[in-house]
C-alpha positions, -999 to 999 in steps of 0.1 A, spaced: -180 -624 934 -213 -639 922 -248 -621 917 -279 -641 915 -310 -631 893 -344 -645 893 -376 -639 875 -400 -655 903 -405 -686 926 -404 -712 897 -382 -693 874 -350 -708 871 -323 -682 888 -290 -673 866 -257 -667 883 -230 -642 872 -198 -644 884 -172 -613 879 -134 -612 884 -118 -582 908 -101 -569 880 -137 -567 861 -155 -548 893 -123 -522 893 -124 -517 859 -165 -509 862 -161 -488 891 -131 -468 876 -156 -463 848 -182 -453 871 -163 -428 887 -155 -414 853 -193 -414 844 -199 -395 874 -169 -371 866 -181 -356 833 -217 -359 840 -211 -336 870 -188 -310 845 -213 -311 819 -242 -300 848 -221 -277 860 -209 -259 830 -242 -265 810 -264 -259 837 -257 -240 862 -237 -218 848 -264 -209 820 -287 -207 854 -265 -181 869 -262 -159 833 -297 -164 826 -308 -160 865 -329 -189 868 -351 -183 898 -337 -211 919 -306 -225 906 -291 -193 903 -295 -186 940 -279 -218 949 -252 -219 923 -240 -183 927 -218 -181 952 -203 -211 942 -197 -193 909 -182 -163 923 -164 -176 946 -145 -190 914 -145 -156 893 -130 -140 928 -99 -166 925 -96 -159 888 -91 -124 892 -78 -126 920 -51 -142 902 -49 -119 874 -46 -94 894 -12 -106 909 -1 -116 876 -7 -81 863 8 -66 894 39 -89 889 42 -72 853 37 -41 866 67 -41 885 89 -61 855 75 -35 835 89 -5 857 124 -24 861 124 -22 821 118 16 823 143 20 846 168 -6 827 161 16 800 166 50 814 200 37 828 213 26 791 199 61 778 223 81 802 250 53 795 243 62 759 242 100 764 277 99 782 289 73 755 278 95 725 295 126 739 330 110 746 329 100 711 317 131 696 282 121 686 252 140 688 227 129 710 198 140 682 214 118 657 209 87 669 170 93 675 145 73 653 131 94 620 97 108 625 72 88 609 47 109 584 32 80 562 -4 92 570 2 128 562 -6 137 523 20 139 497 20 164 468 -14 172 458 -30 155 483 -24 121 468 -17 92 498 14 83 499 25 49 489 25 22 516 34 -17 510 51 -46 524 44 -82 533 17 -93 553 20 -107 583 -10 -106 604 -8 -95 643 -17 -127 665 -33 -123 699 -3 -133 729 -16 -150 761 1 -147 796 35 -171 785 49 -152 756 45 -119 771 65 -134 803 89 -145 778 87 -114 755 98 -99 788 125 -120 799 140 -114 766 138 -81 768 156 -83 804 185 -105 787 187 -80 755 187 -47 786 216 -67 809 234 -74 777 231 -37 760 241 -24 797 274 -43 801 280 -38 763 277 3 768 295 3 803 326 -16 785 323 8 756 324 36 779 352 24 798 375 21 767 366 54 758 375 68 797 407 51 790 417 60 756 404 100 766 431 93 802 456 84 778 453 116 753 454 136 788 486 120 794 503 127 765 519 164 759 490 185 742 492 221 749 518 249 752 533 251 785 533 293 777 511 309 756 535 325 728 554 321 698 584 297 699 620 311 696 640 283 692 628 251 679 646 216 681 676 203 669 713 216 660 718 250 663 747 280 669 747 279 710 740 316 719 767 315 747 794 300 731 782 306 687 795 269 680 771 244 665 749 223 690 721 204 695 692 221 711 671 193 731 640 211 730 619 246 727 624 276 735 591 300 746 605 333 752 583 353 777 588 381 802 594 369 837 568 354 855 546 345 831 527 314 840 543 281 831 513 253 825 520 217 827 517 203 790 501 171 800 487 155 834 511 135 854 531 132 887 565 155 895 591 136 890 617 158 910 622 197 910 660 204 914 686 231 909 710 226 879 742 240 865 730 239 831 690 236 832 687 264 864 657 251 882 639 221 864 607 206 873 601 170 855 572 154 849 563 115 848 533 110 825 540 71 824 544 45 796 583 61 795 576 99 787 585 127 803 586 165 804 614 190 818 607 226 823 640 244 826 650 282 833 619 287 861 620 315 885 592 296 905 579 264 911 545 260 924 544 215 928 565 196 943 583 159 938 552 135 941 523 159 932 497 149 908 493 176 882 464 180 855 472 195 820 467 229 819 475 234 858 500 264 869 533 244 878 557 274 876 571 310 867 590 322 838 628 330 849 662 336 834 680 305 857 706 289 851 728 287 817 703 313 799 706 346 776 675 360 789 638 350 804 626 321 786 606 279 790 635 256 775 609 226 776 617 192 769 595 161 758 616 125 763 607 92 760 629 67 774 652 93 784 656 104 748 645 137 737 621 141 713 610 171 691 583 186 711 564 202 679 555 167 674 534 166 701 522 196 709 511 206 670 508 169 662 468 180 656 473 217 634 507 213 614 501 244 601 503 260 635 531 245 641 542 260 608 536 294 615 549 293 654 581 273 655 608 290 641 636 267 628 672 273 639 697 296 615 
């Protein structure tokens, strides 16, 4: 490309000759003049025109202007509205874990009360009406934009999910290990004092010595007959020696018998709960007189059932059982 000059008819004329890449680079240029010229108008100008309400500027450039304030709070307003609604799935985040942490704390035996925050009372006066003493590092508050709140949020989300599953596991184990105390043998099957405890003693039928596989709760008849732990009947049968016997599966290998009944209010395959009515106090079967002969086995072995039933108050179990001879 070539541009002539000239001064006049008899001036001499001078030629300039420019490359394409030398026209972009000026028009690029241009555009980028143009650019910041029309920002700087704009933000210098116009806007000052609109604040200061110039009498015609103003007019012009106003709509303009609020047309662009609209859009920015229009779009504040659905940020904000957004963390409204992460804000209320926080609250309600929270509130779940509070229950979880209710239900937790009472399984365990906590107090609800002790695991709130102390009351702050820094600003009331000490003795005499001296301040009290405050101190500490400084570290000085910093306005947050838009960003680290959203993330201050998410992290609070992650923290929420993660206390959540951490409480719900928590409580779980607890549900289980509480199941498995049901399960074991806790409570006297009668309410009375224990006649004949476990182990060898003189038979009361025949006076030889012999081993006596359980207790002996001697009660008038038809007392009620509790189960001592919660489980499913095993069998309830008739026997020579035992009269009729209800059984008990509590699972993991033990097992309760209740001999001597007069009546039986389960059946084989019931599911019984510990301190649930499973029979009557009777005289059946190879017996002196109306008495429980209970049994606790595990693995088809008996086992003393003082053990488990005064496992918790030994000194109970002291005063009740009453050792043979």
């Amino acid at each position: 490309m070539q541009i002539m000059i000239t001064h006049g008819s008899m001036a001499r004329t001078r030629v300039l000759h420019f490359a394409r890449w030398q026209l972009a680079v000026a028009l690029a240029a241009l555009v980028l003049l143009l650019v910041l010229l029309s920002g700087t108008v704009y933000h210098f100008v116009f806007l000052n025109a609109v604040k200061q309400g110039w009498p015609v500027v103003s007019a012009l450039v106003r709509p303009i202007v609020q047309h662009e304030l609209a859009q920015r709070e229009r779009f504040m307003r659905d940020n904000l509205d957004a963390m409204a609604q992460k804000v209320g799935e926080m609250q309600a985040r929270l509130v779940k874990l509070e229950l979880i942490g209710e239900r937790v704390s009472g399984m365990a035996g906590v107090q609800a009360g002790e695991l709130r925050a102390p009351v702050l009372g820094a600003s009331a006066p000490g003795k005499g009406g001296q301040k009290l003493g405050q101190g500490g590092p400084y570290l000085p508050v910093t306005s947050i934009g838009l960003p680290e709140l959203n993330a201050a949020l998410e992290q609070m989300d992650h923290r929420a999910d993660s206390g959540s599953d951490l409480f719900t596991l928590v409580e779980s184990r607890l549900l289980e290990s509480r199941l498995q105390t049901l399960l074991v043998p806790s409570i006297a099957p009668v309410d009375g004092l224990v006649g004949s405890g476990f182990g060898v003693r003189s038979d009361p039928i025949t006076g030889r010595a012999a081993l006596h596989a359980g207790l002996d709760f001697p009660a008038d008849q038809g007392t009620q007959i509790v189960a001592a732990a919660g489980g499913v009947v095993l069998s309830t049968e008739w026997h020579p020696q035992y009269g009729q016997l209800l059984e008990v599966d509590h699972g993991r290998g033990l097992s309760t018998r209740y001999a001597h009944t007069s009546k039986l209010y389960v059946r084989a395959g019931d599911v019984v709960k510990r301190g649930q009515r499973v029979a009557d106090v009777g005289n059946s079967g190879r017996s002196t007189g109306p008495h429980l002969h209970f049994e606790v086995l595990v693995d088809g072995v008996p086992q003393d059932p003082a053990r488990f039933l005064y496992a918790a108050k030994p000194a109970a179990a002291t005063g009740m059982v009453r050792k043979p001879g």
